[in-house]
VOMAR-397443 format. One record per residue (C-alpha): z, y, x; residue number from 1; residue in one letter. Coordinates in steps of 0.1 Angstrom, whole numbers, plus 2048, in hexadecimal, padded with zeros to 3 digits. Each point is the difference from the previous one (the first is absolute). Example, Ala and Ser with C-alpha at 12.3 -4.5 7.8 and 13.67 -1.06 7.14 Angstrom:
<pts>
zz|yy|xx|nr|rest
84E|7D3|87B|1|a
7F9|822|80E|2|s
</pts>
This chain:
<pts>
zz|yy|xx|nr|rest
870|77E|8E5|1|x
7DB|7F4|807|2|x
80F|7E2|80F|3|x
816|7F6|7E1|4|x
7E0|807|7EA|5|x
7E9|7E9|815|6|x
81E|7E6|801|7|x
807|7FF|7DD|8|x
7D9|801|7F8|9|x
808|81D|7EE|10|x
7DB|80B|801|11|x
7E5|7F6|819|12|x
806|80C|823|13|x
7E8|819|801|14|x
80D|813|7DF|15|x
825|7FB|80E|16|x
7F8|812|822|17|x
7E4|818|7F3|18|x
81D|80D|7E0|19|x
81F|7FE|810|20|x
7F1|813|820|21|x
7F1|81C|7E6|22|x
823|801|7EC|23|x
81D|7F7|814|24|x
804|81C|815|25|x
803|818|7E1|26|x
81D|7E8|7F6|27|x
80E|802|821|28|x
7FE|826|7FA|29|x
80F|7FF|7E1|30|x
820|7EA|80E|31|x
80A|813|81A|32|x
7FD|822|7E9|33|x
819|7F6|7E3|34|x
826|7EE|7FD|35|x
7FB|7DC|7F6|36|x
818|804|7E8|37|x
7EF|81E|7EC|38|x
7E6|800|7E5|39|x
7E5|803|815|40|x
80A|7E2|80E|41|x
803|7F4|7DB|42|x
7E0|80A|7F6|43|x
7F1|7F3|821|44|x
80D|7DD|7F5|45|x
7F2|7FF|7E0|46|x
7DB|806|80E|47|x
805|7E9|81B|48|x
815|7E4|7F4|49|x
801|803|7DA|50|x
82A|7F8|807|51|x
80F|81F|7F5|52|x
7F7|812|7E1|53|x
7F5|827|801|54|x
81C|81A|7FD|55|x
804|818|7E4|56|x
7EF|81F|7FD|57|x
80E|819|816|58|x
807|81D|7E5|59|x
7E9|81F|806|60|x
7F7|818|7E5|61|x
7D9|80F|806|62|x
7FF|826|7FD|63|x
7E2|80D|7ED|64|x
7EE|825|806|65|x
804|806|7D8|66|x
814|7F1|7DF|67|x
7E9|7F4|7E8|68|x
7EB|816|7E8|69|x
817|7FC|7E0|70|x
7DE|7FD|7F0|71|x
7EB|7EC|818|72|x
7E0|800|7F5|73|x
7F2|7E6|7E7|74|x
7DC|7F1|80A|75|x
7F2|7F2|7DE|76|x
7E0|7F0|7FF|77|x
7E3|80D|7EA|78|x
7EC|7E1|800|79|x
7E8|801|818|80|x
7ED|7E2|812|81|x
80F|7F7|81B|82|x
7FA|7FB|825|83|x
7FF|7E8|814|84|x
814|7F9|825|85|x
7FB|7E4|814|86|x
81F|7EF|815|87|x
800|7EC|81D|88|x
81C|7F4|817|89|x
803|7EA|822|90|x
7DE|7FA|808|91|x
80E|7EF|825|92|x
7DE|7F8|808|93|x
7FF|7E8|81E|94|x
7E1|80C|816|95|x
805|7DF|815|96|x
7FF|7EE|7E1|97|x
7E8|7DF|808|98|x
7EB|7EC|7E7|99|x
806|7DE|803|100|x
824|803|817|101|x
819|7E8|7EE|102|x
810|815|7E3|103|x
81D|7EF|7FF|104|x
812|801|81F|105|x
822|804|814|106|x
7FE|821|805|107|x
80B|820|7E6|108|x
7DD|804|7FA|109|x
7E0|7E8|804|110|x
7DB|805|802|111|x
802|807|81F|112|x
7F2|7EE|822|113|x
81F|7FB|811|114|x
802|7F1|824|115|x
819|7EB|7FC|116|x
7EF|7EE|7DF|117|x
7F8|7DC|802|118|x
7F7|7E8|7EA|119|x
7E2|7FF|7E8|120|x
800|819|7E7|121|x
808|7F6|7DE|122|x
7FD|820|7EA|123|x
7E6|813|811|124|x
803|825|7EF|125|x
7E2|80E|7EB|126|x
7ED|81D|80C|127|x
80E|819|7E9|128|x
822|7F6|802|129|x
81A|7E4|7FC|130|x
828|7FC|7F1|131|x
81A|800|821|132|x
7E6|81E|810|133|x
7FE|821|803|134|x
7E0|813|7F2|135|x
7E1|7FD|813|136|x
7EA|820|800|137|x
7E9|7F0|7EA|138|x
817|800|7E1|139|x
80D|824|804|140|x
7DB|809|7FD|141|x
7FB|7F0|7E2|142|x
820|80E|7ED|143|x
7FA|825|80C|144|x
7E0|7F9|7F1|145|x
809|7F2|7DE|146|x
818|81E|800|147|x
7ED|811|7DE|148|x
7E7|81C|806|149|x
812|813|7E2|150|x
822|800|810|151|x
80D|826|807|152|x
811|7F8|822|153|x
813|7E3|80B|154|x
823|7F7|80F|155|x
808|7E7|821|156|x
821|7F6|800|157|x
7FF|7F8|826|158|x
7FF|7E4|818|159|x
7DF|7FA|818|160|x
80C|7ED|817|161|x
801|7D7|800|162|x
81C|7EE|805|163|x
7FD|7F1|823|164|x
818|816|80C|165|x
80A|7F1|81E|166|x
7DD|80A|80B|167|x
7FF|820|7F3|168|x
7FD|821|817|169|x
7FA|826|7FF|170|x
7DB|7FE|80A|171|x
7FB|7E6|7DE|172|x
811|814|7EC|173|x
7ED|81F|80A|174|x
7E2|7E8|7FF|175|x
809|7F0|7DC|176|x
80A|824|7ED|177|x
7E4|811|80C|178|x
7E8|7E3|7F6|179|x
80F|7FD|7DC|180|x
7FF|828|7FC|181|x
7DE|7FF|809|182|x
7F9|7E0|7E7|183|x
810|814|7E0|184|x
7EB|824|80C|185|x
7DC|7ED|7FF|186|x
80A|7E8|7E3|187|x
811|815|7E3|188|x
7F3|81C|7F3|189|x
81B|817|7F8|190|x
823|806|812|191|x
81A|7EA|80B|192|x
822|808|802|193|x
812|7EA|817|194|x
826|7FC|810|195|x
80E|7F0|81E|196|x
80A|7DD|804|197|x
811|7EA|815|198|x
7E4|805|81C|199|x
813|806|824|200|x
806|7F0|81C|201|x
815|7EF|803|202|x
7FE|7F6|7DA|203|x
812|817|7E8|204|x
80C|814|81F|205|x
803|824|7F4|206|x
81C|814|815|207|x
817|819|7F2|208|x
7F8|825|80D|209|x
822|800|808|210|x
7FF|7E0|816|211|x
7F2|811|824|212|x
7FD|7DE|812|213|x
7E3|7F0|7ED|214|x
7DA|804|801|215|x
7F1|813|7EB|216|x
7EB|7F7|7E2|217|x
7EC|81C|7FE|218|x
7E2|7F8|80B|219|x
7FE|7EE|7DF|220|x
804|81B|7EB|221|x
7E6|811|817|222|x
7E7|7E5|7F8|223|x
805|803|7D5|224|x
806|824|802|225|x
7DA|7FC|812|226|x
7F5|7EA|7ED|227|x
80A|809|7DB|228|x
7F5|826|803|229|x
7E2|7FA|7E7|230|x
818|7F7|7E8|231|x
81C|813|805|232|x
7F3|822|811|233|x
80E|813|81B|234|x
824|80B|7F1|235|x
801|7DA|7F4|236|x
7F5|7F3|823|237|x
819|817|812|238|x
81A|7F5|7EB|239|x
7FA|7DC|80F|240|x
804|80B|826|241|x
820|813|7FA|242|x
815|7ED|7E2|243|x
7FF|7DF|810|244|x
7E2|7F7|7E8|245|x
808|80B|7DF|246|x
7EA|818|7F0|247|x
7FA|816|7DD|248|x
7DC|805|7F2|249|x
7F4|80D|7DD|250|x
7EB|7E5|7F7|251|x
7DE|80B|7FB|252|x
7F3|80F|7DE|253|x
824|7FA|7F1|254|x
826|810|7FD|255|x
80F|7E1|811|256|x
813|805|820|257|x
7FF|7DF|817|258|x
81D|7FD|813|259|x
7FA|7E8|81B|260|x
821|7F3|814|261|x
806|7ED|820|262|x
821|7EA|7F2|263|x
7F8|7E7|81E|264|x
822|816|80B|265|x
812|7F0|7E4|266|x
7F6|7E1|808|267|x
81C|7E2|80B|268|x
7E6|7EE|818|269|x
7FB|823|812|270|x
816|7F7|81E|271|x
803|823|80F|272|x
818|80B|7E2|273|x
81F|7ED|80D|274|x
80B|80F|824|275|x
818|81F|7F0|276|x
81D|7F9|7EB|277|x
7FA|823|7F6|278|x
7F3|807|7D8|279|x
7DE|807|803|280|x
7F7|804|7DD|281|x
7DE|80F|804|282|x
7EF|7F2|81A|283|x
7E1|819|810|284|x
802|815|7DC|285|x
7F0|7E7|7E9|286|x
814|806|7E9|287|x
805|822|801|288|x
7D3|806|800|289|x
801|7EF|7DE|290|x
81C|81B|7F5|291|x
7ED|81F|80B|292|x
7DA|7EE|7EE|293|x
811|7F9|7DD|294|x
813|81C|802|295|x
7DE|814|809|296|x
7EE|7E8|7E2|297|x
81B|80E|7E3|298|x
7FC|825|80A|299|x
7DB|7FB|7FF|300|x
802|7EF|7DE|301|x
7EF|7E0|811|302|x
80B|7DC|7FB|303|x
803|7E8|820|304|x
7FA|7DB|80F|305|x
814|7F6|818|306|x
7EF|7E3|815|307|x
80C|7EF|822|308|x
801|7DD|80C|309|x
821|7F4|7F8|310|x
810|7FD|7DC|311|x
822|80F|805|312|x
810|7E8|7EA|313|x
7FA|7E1|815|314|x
818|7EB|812|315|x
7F0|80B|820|316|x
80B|823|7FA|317|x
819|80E|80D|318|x
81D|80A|7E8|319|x
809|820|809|320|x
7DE|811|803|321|x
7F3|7F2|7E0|322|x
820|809|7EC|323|x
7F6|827|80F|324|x
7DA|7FD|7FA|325|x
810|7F4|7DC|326|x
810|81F|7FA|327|x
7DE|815|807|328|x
7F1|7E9|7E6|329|x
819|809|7E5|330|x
7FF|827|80D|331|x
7DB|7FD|7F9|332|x
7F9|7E6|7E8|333|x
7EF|81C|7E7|334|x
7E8|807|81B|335|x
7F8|7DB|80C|336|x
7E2|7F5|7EA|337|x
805|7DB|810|338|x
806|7ED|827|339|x
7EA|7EB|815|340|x
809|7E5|817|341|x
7F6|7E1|811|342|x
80E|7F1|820|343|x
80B|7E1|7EA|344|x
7E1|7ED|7FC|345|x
806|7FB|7DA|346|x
7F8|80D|7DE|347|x
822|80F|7FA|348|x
810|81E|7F0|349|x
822|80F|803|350|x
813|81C|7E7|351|x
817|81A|80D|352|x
81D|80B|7E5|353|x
814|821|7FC|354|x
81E|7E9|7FA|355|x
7FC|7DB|815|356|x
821|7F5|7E9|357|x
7ED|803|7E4|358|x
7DE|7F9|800|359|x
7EE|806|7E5|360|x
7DF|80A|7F8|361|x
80D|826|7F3|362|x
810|7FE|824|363|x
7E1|7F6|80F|364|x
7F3|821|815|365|x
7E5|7F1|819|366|x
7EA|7E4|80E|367|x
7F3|7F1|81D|368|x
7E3|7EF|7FB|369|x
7F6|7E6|81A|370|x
7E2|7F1|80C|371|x
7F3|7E1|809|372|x
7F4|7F8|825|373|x
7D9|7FA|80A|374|x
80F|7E7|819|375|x
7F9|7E1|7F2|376|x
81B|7EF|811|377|x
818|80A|7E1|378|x
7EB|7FA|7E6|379|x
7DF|803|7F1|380|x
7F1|825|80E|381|x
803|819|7EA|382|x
802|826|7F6|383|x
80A|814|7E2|384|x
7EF|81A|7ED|385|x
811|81A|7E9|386|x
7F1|816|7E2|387|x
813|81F|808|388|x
80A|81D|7E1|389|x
7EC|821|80F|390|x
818|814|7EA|391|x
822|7EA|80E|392|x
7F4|7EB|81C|393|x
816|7E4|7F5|394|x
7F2|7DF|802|395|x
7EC|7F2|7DC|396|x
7FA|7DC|80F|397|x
802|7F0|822|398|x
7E3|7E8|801|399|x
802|7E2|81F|400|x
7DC|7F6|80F|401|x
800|7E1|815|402|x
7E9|7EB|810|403|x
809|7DC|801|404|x
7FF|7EC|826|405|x
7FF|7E1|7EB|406|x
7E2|807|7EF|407|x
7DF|7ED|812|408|x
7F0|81E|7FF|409|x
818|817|814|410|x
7F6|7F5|823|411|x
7DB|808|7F8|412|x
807|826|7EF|413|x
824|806|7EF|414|x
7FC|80E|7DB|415|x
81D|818|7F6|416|x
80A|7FA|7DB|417|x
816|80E|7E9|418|x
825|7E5|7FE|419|x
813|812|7EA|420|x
80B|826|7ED|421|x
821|80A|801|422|x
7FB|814|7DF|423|x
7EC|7E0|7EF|424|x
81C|7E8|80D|425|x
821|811|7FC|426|x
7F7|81E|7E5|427|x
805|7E5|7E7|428|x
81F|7F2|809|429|x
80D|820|7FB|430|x
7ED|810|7E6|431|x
7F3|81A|814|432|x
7ED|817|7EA|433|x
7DB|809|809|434|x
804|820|80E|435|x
820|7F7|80F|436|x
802|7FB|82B|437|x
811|7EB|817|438|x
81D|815|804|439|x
823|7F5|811|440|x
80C|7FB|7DD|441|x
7E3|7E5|7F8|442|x
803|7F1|823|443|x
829|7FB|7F5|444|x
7F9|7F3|7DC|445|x
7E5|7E2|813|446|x
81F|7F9|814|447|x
812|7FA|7E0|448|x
7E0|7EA|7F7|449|x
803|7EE|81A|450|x
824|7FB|7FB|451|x
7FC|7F2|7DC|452|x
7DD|7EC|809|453|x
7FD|7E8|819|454|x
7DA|7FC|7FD|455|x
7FD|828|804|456|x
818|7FD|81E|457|x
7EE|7E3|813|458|x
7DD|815|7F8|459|x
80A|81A|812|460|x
80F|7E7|81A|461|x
7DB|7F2|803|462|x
7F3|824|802|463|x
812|809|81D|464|x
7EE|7E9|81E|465|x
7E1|800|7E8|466|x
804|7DD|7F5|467|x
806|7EF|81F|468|x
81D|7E9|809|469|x
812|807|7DF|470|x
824|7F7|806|471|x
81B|7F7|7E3|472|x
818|816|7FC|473|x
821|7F5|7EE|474|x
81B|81B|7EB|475|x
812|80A|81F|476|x
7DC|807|814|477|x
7F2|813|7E0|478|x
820|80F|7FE|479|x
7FD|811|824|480|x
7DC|807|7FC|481|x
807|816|7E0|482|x
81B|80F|815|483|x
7E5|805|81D|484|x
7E9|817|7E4|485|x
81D|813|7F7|486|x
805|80D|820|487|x
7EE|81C|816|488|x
81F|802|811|489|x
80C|7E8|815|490|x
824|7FA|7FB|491|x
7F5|7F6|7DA|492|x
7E9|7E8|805|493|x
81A|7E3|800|494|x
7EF|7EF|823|495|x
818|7F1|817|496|x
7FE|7F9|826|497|x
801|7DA|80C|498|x
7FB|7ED|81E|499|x
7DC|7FB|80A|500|x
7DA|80E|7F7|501|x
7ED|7E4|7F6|502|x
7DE|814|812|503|x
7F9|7DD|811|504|x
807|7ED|7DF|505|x
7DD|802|7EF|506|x
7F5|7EE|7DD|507|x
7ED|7DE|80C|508|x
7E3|810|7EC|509|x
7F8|825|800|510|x
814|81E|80D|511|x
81A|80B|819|512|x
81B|813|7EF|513|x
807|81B|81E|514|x
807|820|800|515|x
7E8|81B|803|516|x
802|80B|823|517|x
7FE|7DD|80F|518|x
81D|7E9|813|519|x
816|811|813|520|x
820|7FA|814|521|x
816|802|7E0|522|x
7E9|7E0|7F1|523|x
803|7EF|81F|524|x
82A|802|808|525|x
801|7FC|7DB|526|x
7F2|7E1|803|527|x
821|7F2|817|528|x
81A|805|7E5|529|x
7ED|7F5|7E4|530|x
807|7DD|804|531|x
825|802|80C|532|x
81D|7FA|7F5|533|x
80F|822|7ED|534|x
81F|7F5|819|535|x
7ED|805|81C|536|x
7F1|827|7F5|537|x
81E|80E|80F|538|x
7FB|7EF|820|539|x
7DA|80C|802|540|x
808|822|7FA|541|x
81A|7FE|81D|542|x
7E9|7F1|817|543|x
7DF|818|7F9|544|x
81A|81F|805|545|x
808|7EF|822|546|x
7DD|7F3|807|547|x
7E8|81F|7F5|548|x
80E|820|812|549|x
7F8|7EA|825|550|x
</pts>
């Protein structure tokens, strides 16, 4: 397999051997565990080659400790001012990030001073950061420290870790989570609640409980449940070390339970869920730990945020677990205030339905709000800030602050200003009243704006990667897109698996358009297809069943 990626130039030679020598072996693993004919095998395809489409949800009904109340309690604002909560997401900040190393490269990320570069440099990056590169330290400082003074606490949606993965081992990761934990403690003033990314090694590599052959990952949930116990406390900290990361806390001087989950087991590009063609449809209790804290959030009257990494309604999620976690949302959706996410590098926001045949905003029960990365090699860096009801703890507005690469002053001391309000921008499209918030319905009836508007739609389209690289999107791509915001669960959100991950593909001017955890051995066999004939697939899938498990 290296020797087909360094033949076909699939990446450079040191990526092919460094990833496929991380990544491989877990795919060898997973072959010789499951029938190639089963739908592991089927799902296994559909991350690797993008040739076979995922299979349906395999049916399993969630069993709950309690009915619901048949009078759940009603939280109703009484007006009060209210708070604010700063959110953050995939920081990846590149600690061998270089000033002045070429930032556009042939590698998955630049801004580095690779050994094999030659050639003058024609982009040299900027000292506080450049588009194609990961974060240096420098800008992470100065976000944490426009974070506002005022703010109550603050949310990180996860991801430290930059995206040279093929270079990425246990003692940087150690090095990297430790350094960023430190960087929020001395910089922000009040807590942090934060969740596990896609930080492992290899990338995205977290095994099953049930799967006795792999290494363990718990030395990083030994290193947060360290390193967030200023935040979190004790019971929140222990939580960490024995629930594979995921965590409950009452957030500090409120009623709000934070529910903090570890859905990198849901995740497709976690390789270690494909060697059983046994149902596992809970993978290390996630699932079940966000059962027993709502649950323990309606008996104690409280109302809950669920945050993790991963938006359960994305393409990259897989079906079955997301379709279960779906079922906790509608269980619960009287105690769920609101959702957190980021993993996707944009300005998004998905909507999760009591009835996906029909939806509506009456039928609208939840939503996942998502942030936009720091990284600047998706956009413009960014974070969002939120005026929170005390009384309801649903979101009032969701303001973005960016600080713009472009602008001649950001290599000499980036300034963090205000892009747009969610409330000022949308509220009116919709006639949202003044003491109204940005509830599911509201998010649903912005869809319909969008639907009926294309200038609405294609501002929101620029909001996503903060301005940058702003594609056109014709009736069938805003038709998807709308699709994609109606859907926190996956098998709604009308994506559809095809040859190749255009990770190498990058706009001649700004960003790559990756996915969060980096290139991995999916985007590089992906790669091989892509450009076939469709009447050779079947042939390529013959050969790679032959070819992998020697």
């Amino acid at each position: 397999m290296i020797t087909i990626c360094k033949t076909l130039r699939l990446q450079d030679a040191d990526v092919c051997q460094g990833l496929l020598s991380e990544q491989a072996p877990i795919i060898a693993h997973d072959l010789r565990s499951i029938s190639f004919t089963g739908q592991t095998a089927t799902k296994l395809c559909d991350v690797l080659l993008g040739l076979c489409q995922p299979p349906a949800v395999n049916k399993f009904t969630v069993t709950f400790p309690k009915t619901p109340p048949a009078h759940p309690k009603k939280f109703q604002s009484t007006g009060k001012a209210p708070f604010q909560v700063a959110h953050f997401s995939d920081v990846h900040i590149d600690h061998s990030y270089a000033p002045g190393a070429d930032s556009q490269c042939s590698k998955p990320i630049c801004c580095r001073n690779y050994a094999d570069k030659t050639g003058p440099i024609a982009h040299p990056a900027g000292p506080f950061g450049s588009f194609h590169c990961d974060t240096p330290p420098k800008l992470a400082e100065s976000m944490l420290r426009a974070v506002p003074v005022t703010s109550q606490f603050s949310i990180f949606t996860g991801d430290v870790v930059e995206a040279a993965v093929w270079l990425v081992d246990q003692k940087e990761v150690t090095s990297n989570l430790r350094s960023f934990n430190h960087q929020m403690q001395s910089i922000l003033r009040s807590p942090v609640y934060p969740v596990i990314g896609n930080e492992a090694t290899p990338i995205n590599a977290f095994p099953r409980n049930t799967t006795t052959s792999a290494p363990s990952m718990q030395w990083i949930f030994d290193i947060q449940s360290q390193g967030w116990a200023p935040w979190i406390k004790s019971a929140g900290a222990y939580q960490v070390a024995h629930q594979s990361g995921s965590y409950a806390v009452i957030a500090k001087g409120t009623n709000l339970r934070i529910i903090s989950l570890n859905d990198i087991y849901w995740y497709k590009d976690n390789f270690w869920l494909y060697d059983s063609d046994n149902l596992h449809p809970d993978p290390n209790g996630v699932i079940a730990f966000a059962i027993d804290q709502l649950q323990a959030a309606e008996d104690a009257g409280q109302r809950a945020w669920i945050i993790a990494h991963m938006p359960p309604g994305g393409t990259d999620t897989l079906r079955d677990q997301s379709n279960y976690f779906g079922q906790v949302i509608q269980r619960y959706h009287n105690t769920i205030a609101a959702q957190f996410y980021g993993h996707t590098h944009f300005d998004q926001f998905a909507i999760a339905y009591s009835d996906y045949t029909n939806r509506t905003a009456e039928n609208a029960v939840s939503v996942g709000l998502i942030a936009p990365s720091l990284t600047p090699r998706s956009g413009q860096p960014a974070f969002k800030l939120y005026d929170v009801d005390p009384d309801t703890y649903e979101i009032m507005d969701a303001k973005v602050y960016l600080s713009n690469v472009s602008d001649p002053s950001f290599q000499q001391n980036p300034t963090w200003q205000l892009y747009y309000s969610a409330r000022d921008t949308y509220g009116p499209l919709v006639g949202l009243s003044s003491t109204g918030s940005l509830s599911p319905a509201f998010w649903h009836k912005v869809t319909e704006a969008f639907e009926a508007n294309d200038a609405a739609f294609m501002t929101y389209q620029a909001f996503t990667t903060r301005g940058v690289s702003v594609t056109s999107c014709d009736s069938n791509c805003k038709a998807n897109t709308i699709c994609g915001l109606r859907a926190l669960r996956a098998e709604d959100n009308c994506g559809q698996s095809t040859p190749g991950f255009h990770f190498a593909k990058r706009d001649s001017e700004i960003i790559h358009a990756d996915s969060c955890g980096g290139v991995h051995i999916g985007h590089v066999l992906s790669r091989v297809p892509r450009d076939m004939p469709d009447s050779q697939h079947a042939d390529l899938r013959r050969a790679l069943v032959e070819i992998i498990p020697q």
